[in-house]
CHARMM internal coordinates of N, CA and C (Angstrom, degrees):
IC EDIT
DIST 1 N 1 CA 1.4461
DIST 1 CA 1 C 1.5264
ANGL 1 N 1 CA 1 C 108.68
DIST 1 C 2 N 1.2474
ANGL 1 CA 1 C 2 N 132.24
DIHE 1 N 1 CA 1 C 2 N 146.45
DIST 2 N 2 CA 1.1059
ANGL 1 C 2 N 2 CA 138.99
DIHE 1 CA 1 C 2 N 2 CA -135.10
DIST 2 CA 2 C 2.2677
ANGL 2 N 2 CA 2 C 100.76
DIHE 1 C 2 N 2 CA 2 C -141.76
DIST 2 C 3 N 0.9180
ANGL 2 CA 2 C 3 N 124.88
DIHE 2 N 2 CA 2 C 3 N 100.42
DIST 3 N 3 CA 1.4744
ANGL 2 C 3 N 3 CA 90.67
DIHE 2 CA 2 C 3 N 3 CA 177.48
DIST 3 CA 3 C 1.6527
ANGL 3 N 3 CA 3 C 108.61
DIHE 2 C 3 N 3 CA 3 C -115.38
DIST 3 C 4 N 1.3168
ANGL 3 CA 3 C 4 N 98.14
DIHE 3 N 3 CA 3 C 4 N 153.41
DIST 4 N 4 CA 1.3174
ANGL 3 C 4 N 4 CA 110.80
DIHE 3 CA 3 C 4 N 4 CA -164.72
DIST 4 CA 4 C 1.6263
ANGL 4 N 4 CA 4 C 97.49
DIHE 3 C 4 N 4 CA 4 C -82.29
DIST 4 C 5 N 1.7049
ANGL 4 CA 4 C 5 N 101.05
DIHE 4 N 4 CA 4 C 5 N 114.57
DIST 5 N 5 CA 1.9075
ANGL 4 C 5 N 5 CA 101.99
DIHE 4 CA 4 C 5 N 5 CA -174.98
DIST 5 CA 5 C 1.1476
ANGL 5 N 5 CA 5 C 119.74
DIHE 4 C 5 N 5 CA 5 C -58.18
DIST 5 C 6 N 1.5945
ANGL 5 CA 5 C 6 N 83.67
DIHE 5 N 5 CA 5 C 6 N -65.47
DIST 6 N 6 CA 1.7983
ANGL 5 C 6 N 6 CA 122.30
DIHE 5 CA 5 C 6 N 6 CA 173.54
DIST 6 CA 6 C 1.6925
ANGL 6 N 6 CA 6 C 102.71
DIHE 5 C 6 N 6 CA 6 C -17.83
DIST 6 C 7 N 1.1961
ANGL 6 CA 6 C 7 N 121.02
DIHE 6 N 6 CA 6 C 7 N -69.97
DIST 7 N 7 CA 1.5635
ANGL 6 C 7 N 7 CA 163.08
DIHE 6 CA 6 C 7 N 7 CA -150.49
DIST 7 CA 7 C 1.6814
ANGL 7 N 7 CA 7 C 89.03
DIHE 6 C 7 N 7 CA 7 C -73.26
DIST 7 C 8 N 1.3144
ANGL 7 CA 7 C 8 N 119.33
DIHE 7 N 7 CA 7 C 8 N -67.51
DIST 8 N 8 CA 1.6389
ANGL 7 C 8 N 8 CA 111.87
DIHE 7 CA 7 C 8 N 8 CA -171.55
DIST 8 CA 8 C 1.4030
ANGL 8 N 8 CA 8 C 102.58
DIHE 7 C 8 N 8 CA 8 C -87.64
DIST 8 C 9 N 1.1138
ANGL 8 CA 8 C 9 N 129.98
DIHE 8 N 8 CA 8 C 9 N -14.73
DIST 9 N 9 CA 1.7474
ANGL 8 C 9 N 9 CA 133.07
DIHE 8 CA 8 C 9 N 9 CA 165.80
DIST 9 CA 9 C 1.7501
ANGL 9 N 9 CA 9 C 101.49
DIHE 8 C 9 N 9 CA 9 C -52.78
DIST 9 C 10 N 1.4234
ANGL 9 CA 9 C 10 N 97.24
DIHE 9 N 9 CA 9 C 10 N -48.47
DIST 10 N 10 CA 1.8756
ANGL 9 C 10 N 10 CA 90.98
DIHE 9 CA 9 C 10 N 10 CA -155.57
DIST 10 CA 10 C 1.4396
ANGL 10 N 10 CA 10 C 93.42
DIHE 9 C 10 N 10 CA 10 C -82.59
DIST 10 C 11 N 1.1682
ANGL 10 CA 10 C 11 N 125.91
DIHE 10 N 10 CA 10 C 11 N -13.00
DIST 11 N 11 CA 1.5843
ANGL 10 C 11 N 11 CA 126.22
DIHE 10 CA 10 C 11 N 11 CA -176.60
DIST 11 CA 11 C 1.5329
ANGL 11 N 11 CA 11 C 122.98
DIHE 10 C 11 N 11 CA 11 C -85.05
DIST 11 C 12 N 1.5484
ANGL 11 CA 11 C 12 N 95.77
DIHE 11 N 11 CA 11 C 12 N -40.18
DIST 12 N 12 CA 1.3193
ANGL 11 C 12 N 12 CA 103.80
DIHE 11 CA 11 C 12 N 12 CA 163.26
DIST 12 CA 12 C 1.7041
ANGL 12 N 12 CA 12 C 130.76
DIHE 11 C 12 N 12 CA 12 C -85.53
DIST 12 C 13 N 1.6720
ANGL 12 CA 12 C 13 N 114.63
DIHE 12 N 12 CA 12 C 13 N -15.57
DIST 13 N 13 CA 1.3981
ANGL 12 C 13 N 13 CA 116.44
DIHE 12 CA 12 C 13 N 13 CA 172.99
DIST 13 CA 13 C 1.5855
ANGL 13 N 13 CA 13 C 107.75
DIHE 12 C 13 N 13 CA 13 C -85.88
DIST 13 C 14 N 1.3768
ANGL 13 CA 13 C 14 N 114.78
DIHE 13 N 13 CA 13 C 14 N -32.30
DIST 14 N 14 CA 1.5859
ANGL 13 C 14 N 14 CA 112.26
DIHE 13 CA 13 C 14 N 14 CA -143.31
DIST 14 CA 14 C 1.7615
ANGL 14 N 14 CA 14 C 99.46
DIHE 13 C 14 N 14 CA 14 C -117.21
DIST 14 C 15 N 1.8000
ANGL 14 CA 14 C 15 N 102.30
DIHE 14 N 14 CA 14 C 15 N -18.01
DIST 15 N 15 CA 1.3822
ANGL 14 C 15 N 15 CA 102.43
DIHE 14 CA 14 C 15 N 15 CA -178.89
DIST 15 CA 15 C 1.1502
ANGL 15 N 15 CA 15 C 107.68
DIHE 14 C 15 N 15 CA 15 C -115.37
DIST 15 C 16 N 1.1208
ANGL 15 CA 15 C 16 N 129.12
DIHE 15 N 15 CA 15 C 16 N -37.45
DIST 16 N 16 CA 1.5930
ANGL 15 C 16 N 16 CA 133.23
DIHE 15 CA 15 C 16 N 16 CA 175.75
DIST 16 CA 16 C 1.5953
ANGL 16 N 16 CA 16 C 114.77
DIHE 15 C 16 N 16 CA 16 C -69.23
DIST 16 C 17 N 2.1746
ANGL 16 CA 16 C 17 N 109.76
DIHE 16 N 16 CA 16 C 17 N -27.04
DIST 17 N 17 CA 1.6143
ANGL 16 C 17 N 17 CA 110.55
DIHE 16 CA 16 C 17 N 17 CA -167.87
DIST 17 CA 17 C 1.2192
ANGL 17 N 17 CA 17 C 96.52
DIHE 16 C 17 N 17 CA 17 C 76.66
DIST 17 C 18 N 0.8049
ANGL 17 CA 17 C 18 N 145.67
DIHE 17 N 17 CA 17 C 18 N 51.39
DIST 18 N 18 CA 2.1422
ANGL 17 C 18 N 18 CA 134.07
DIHE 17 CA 17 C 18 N 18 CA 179.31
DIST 18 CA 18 C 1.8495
ANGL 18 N 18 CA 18 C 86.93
DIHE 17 C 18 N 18 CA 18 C -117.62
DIST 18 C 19 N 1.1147
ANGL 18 CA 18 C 19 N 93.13
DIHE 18 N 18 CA 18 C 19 N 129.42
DIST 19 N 19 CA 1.7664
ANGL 18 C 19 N 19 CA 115.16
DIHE 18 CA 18 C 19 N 19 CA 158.47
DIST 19 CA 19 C 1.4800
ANGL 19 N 19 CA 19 C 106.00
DIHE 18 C 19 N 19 CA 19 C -45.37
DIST 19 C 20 N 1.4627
ANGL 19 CA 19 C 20 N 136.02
DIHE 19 N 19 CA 19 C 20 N 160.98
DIST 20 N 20 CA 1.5965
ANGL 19 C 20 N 20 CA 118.72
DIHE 19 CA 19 C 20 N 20 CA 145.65
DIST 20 CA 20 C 1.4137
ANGL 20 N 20 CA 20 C 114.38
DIHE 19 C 20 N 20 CA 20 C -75.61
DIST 20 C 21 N 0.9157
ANGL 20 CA 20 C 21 N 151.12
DIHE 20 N 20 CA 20 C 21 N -1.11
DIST 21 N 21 CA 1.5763
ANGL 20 C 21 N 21 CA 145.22
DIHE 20 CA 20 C 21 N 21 CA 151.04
DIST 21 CA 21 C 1.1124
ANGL 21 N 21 CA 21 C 114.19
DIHE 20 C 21 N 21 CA 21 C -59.51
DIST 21 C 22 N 1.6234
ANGL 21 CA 21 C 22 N 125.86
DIHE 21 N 21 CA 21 C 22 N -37.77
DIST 22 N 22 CA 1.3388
ANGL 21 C 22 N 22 CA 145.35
DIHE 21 CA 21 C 22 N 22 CA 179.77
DIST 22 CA 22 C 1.4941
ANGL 22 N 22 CA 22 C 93.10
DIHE 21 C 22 N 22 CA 22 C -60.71
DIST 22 C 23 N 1.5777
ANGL 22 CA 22 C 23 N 127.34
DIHE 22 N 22 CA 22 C 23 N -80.73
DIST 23 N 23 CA 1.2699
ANGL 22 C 23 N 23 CA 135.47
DIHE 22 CA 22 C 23 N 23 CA -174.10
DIST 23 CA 23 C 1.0554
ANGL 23 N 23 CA 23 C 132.69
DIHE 22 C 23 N 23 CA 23 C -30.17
DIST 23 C 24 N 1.4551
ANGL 23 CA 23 C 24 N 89.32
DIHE 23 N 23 CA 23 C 24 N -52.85
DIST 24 N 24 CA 1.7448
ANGL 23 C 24 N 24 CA 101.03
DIHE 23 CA 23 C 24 N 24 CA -175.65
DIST 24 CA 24 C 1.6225
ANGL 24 N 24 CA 24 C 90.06
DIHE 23 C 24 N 24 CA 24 C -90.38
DIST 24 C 25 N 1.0274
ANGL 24 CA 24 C 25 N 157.21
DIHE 24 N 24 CA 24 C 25 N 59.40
DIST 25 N 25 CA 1.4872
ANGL 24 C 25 N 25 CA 150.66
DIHE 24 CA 24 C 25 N 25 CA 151.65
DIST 25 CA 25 C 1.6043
ANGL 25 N 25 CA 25 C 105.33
DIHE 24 C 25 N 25 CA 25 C -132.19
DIST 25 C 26 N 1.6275
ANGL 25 CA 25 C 26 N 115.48
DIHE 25 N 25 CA 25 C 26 N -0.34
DIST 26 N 26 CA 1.3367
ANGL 25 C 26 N 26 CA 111.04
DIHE 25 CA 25 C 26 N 26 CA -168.40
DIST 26 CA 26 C 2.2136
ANGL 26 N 26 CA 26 C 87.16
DIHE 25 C 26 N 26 CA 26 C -95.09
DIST 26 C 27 N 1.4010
ANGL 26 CA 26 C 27 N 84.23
DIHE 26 N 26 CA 26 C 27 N -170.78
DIST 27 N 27 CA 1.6039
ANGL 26 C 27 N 27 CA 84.86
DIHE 26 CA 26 C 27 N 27 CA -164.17
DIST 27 CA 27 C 1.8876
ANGL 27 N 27 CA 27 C 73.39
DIHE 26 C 27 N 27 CA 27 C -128.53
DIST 27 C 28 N 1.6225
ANGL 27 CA 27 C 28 N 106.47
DIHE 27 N 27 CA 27 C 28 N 134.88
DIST 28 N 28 CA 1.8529
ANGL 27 C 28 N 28 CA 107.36
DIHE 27 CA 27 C 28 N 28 CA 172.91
DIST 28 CA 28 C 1.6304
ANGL 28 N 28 CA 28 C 94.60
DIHE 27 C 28 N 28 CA 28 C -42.67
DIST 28 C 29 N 1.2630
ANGL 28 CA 28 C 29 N 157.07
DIHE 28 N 28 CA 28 C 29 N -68.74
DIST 29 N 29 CA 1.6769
ANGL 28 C 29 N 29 CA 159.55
DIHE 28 CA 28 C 29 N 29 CA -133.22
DIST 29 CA 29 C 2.1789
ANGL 29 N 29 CA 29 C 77.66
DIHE 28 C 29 N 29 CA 29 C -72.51
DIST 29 C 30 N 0.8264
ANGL 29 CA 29 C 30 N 130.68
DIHE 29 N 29 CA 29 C 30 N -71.61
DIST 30 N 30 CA 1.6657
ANGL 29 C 30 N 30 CA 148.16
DIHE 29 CA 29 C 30 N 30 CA -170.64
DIST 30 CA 30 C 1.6005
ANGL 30 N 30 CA 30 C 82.13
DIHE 29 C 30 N 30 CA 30 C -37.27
DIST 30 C 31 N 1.6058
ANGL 30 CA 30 C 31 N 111.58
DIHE 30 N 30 CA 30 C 31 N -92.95
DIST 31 N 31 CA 1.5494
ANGL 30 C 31 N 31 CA 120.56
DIHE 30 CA 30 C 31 N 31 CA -173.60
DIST 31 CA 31 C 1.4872
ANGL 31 N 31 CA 31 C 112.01
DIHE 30 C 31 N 31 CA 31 C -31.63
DIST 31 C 32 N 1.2989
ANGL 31 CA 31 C 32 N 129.74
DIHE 31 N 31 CA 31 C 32 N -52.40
DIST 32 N 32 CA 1.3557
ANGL 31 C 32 N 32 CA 128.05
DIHE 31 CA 31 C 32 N 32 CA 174.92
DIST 32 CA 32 C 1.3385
ANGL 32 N 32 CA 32 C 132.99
DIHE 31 C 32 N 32 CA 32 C -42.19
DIST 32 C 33 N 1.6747
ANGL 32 CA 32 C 33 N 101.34
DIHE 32 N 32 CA 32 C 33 N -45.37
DIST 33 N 33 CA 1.3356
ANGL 32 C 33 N 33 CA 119.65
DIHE 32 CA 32 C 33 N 33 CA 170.21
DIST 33 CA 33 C 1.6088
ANGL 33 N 33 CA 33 C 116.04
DIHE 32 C 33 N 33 CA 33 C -64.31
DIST 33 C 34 N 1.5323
ANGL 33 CA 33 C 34 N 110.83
DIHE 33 N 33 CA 33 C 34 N -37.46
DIST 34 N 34 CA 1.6492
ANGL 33 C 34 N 34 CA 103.86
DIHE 33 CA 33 C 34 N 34 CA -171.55
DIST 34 CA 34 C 1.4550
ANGL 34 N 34 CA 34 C 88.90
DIHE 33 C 34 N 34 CA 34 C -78.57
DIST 34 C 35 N 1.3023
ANGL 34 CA 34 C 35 N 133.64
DIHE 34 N 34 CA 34 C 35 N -31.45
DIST 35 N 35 CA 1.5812
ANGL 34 C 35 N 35 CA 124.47
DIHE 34 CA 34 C 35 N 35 CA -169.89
DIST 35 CA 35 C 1.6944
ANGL 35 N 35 CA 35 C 106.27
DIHE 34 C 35 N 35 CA 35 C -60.08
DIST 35 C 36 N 1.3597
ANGL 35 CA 35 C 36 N 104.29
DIHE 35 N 35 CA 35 C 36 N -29.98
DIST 36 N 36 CA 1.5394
ANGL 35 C 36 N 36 CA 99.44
DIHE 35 CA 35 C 36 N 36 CA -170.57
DIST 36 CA 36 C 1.5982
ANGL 36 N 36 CA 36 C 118.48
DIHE 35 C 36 N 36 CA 36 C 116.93
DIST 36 C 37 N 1.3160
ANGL 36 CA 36 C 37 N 115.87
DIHE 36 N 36 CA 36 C 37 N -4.11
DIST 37 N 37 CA 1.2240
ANGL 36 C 37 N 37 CA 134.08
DIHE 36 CA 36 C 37 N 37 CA -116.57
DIST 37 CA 37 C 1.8722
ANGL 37 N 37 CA 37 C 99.74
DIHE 36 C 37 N 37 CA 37 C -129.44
DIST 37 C 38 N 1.6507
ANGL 37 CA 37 C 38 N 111.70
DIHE 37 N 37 CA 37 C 38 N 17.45
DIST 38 N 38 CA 1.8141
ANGL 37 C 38 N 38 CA 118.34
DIHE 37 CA 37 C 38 N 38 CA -138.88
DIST 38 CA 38 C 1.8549
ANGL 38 N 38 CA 38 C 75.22
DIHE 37 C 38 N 38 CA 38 C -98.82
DIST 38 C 39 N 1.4644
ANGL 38 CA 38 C 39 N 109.31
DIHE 38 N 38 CA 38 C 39 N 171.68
DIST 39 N 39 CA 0.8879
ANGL 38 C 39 N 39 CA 141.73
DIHE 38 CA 38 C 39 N 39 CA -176.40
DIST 39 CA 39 C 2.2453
ANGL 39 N 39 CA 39 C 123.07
DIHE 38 C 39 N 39 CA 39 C 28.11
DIST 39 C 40 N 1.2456
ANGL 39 CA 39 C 40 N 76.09
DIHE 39 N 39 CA 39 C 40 N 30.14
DIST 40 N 40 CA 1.4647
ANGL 39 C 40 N 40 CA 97.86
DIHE 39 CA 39 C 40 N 40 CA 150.43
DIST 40 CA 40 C 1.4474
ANGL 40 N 40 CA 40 C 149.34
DIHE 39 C 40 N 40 CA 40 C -42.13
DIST 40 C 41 N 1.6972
ANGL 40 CA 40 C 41 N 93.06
DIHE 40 N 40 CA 40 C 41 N -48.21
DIST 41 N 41 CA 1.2425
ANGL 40 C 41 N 41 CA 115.26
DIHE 40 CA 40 C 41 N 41 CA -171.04
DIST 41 CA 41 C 1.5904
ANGL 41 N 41 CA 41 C 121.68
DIHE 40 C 41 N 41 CA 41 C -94.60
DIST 41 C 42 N 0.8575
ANGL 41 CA 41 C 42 N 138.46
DIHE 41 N 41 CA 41 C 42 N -175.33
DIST 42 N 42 CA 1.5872
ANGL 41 C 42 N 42 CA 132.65
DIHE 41 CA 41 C 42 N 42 CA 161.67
DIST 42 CA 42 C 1.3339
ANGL 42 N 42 CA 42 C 106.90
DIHE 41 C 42 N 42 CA 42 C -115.44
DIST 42 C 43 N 1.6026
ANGL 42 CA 42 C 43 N 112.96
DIHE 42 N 42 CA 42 C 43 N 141.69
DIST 43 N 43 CA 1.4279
ANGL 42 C 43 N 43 CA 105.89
DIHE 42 CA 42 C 43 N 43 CA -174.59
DIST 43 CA 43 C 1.3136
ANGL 43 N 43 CA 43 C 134.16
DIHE 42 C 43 N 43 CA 43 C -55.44
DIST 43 C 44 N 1.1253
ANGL 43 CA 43 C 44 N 123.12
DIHE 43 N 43 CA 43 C 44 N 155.21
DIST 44 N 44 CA 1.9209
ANGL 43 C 44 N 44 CA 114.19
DIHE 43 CA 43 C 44 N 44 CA -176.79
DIST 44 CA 44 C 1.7801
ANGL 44 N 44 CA 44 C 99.86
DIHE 43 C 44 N 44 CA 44 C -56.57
DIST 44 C 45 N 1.1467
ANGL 44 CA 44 C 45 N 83.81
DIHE 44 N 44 CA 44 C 45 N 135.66
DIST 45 N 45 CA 2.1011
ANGL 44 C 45 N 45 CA 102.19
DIHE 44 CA 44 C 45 N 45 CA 176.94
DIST 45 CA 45 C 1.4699
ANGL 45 N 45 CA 45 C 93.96
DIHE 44 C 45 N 45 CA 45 C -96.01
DIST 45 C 46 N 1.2249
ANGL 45 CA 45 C 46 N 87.23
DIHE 45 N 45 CA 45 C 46 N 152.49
DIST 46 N 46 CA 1.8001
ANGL 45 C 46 N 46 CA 122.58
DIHE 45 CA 45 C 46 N 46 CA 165.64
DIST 46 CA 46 C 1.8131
ANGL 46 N 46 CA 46 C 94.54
DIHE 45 C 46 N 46 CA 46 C -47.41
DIST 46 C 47 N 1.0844
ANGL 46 CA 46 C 47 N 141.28
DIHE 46 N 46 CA 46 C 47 N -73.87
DIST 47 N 47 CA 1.6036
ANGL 46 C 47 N 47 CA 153.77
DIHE 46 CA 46 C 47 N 47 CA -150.81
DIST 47 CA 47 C 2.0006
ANGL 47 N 47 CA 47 C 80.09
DIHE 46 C 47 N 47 CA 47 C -82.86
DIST 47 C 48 N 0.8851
ANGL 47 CA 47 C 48 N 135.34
DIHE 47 N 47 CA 47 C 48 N -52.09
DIST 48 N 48 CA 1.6800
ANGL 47 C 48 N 48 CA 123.18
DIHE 47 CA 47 C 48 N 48 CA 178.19
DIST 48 CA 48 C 1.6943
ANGL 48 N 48 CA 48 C 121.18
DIHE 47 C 48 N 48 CA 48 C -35.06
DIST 48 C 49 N 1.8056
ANGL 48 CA 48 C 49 N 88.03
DIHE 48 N 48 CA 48 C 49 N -61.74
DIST 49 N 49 CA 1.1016
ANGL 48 C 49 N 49 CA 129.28
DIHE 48 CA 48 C 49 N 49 CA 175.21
DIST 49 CA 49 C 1.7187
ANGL 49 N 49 CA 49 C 124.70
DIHE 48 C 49 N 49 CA 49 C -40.35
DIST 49 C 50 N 1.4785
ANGL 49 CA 49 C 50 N 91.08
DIHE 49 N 49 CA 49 C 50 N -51.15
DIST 50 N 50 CA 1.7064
ANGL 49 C 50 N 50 CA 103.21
DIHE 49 CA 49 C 50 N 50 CA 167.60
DIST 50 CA 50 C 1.5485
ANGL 50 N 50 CA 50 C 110.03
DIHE 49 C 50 N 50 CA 50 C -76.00
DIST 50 C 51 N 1.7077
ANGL 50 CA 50 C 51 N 105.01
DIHE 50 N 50 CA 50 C 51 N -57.32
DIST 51 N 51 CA 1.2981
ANGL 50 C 51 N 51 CA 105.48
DIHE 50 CA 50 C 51 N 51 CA -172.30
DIST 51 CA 51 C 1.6318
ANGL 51 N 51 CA 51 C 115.20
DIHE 50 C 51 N 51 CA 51 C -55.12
DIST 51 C 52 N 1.1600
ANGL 51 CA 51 C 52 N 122.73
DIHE 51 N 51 CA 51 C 52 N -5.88
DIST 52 N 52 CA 1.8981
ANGL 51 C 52 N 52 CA 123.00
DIHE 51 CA 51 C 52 N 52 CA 176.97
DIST 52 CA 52 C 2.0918
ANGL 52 N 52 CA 52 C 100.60
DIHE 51 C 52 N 52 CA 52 C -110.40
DIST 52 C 53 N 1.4983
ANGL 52 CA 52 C 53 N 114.40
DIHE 52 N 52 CA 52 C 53 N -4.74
DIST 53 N 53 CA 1.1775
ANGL 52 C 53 N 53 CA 105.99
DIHE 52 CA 52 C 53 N 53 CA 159.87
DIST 53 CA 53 C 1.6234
ANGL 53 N 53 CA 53 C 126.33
DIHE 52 C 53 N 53 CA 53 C -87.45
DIST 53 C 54 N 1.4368
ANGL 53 CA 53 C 54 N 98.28
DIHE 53 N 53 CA 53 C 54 N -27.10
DIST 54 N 54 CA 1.2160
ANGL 53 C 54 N 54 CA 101.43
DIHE 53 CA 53 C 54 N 54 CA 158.78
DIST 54 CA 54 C 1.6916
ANGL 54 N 54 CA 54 C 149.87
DIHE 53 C 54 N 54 CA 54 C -49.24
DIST 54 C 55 N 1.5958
ANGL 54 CA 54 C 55 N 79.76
DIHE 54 N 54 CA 54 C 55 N -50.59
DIST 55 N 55 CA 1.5075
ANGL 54 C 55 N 55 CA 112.61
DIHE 54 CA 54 C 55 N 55 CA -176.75
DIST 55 CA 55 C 1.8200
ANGL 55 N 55 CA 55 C 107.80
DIHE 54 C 55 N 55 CA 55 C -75.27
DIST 55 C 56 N 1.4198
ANGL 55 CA 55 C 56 N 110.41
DIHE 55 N 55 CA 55 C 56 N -26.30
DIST 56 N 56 CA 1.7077
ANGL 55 C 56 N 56 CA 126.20
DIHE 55 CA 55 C 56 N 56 CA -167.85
DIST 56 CA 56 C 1.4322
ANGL 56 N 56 CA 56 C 98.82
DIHE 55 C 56 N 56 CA 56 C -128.34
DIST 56 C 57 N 1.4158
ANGL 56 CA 56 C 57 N 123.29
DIHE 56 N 56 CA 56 C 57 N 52.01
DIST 57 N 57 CA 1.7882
ANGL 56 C 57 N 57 CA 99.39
DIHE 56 CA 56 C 57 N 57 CA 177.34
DIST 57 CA 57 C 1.3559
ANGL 57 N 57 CA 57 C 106.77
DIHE 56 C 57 N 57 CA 57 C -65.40
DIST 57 C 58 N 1.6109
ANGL 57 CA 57 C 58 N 114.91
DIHE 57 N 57 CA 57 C 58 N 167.52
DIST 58 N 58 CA 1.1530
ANGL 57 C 58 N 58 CA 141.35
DIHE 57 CA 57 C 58 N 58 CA -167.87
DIST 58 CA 58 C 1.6770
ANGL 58 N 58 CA 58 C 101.78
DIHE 57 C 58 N 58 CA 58 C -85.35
DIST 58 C 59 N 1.3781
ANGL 58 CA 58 C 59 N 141.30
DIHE 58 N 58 CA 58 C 59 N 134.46
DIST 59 N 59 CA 1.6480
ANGL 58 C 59 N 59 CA 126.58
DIHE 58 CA 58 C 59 N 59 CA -150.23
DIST 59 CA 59 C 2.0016
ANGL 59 N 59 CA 59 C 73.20
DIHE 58 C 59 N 59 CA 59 C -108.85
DIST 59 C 60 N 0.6717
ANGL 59 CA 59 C 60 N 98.81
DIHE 59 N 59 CA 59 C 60 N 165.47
DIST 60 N 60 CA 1.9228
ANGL 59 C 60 N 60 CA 137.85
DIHE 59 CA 59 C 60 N 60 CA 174.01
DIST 60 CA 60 C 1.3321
ANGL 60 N 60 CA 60 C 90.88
DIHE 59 C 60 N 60 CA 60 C -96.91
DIST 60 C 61 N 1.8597
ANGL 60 CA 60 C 61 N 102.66
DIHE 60 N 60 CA 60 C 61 N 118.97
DIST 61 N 61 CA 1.2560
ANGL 60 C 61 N 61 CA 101.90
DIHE 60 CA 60 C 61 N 61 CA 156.84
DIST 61 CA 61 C 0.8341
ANGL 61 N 61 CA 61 C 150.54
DIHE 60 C 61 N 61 CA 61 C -72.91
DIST 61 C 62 N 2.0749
ANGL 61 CA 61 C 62 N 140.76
DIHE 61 N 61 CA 61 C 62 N 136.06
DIST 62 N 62 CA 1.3278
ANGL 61 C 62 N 62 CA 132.60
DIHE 61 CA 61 C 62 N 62 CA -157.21
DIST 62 CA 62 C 1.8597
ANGL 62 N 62 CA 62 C 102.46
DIHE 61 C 62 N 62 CA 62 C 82.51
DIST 62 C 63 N 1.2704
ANGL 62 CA 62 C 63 N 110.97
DIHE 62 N 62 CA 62 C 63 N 7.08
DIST 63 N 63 CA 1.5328
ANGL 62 C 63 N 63 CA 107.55
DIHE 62 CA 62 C 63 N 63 CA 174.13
DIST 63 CA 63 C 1.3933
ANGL 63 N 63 CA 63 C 111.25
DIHE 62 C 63 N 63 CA 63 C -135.80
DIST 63 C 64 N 1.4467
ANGL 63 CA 63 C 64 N 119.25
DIHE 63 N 63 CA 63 C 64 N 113.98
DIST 64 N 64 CA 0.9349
ANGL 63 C 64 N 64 CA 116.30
DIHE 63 CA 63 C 64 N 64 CA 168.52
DIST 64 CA 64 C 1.8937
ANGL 64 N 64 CA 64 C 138.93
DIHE 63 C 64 N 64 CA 64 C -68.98
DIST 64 C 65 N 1.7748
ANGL 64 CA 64 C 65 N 112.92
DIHE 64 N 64 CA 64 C 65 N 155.69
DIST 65 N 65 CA 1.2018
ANGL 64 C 65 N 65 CA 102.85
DIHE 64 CA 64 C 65 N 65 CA -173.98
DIST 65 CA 65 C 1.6186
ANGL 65 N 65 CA 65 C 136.18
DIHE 64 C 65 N 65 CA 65 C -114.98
DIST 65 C 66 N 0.9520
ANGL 65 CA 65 C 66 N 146.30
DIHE 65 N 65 CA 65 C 66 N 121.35
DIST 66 N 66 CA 1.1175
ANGL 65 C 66 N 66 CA 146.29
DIHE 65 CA 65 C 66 N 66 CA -121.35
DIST 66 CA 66 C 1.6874
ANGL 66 N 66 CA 66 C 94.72
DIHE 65 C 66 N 66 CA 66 C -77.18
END
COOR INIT
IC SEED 1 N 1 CA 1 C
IC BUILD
């Protein structure tokens, strides 16, 4: 999934009024909601869930990650 920055930048600085400290401190689930935009999604699945642990493992501390 891909999100368009550009796209929620101009929505959230220029349409919402949000500071960039404001913006970047919101969480996308946060931004969605002020857009109007909440329960859209379907909840994260079990097979989501793995497939984004995979892709993001968690690093071992004192070990770096490639």
């Amino acid at each position: 999934m891909r999100f368009d920055w550009p796209g929620l930048m101009r929505l959230g600085l220029r349409g919402l009024g949000l500071c960039p400290a404001e913006f970047w401190a919101l969480t996308p689930a946060e931004l969605m909601v002020m857009l109007g935009r909440e329960g859209g999604d379907a909840p994260l699945g079990r097979a989501r869930l793995e497939e984004l642990a995979r892709a993001f493992p968690d690093a071992v501390s004192g070990q770096e990650t490639e």
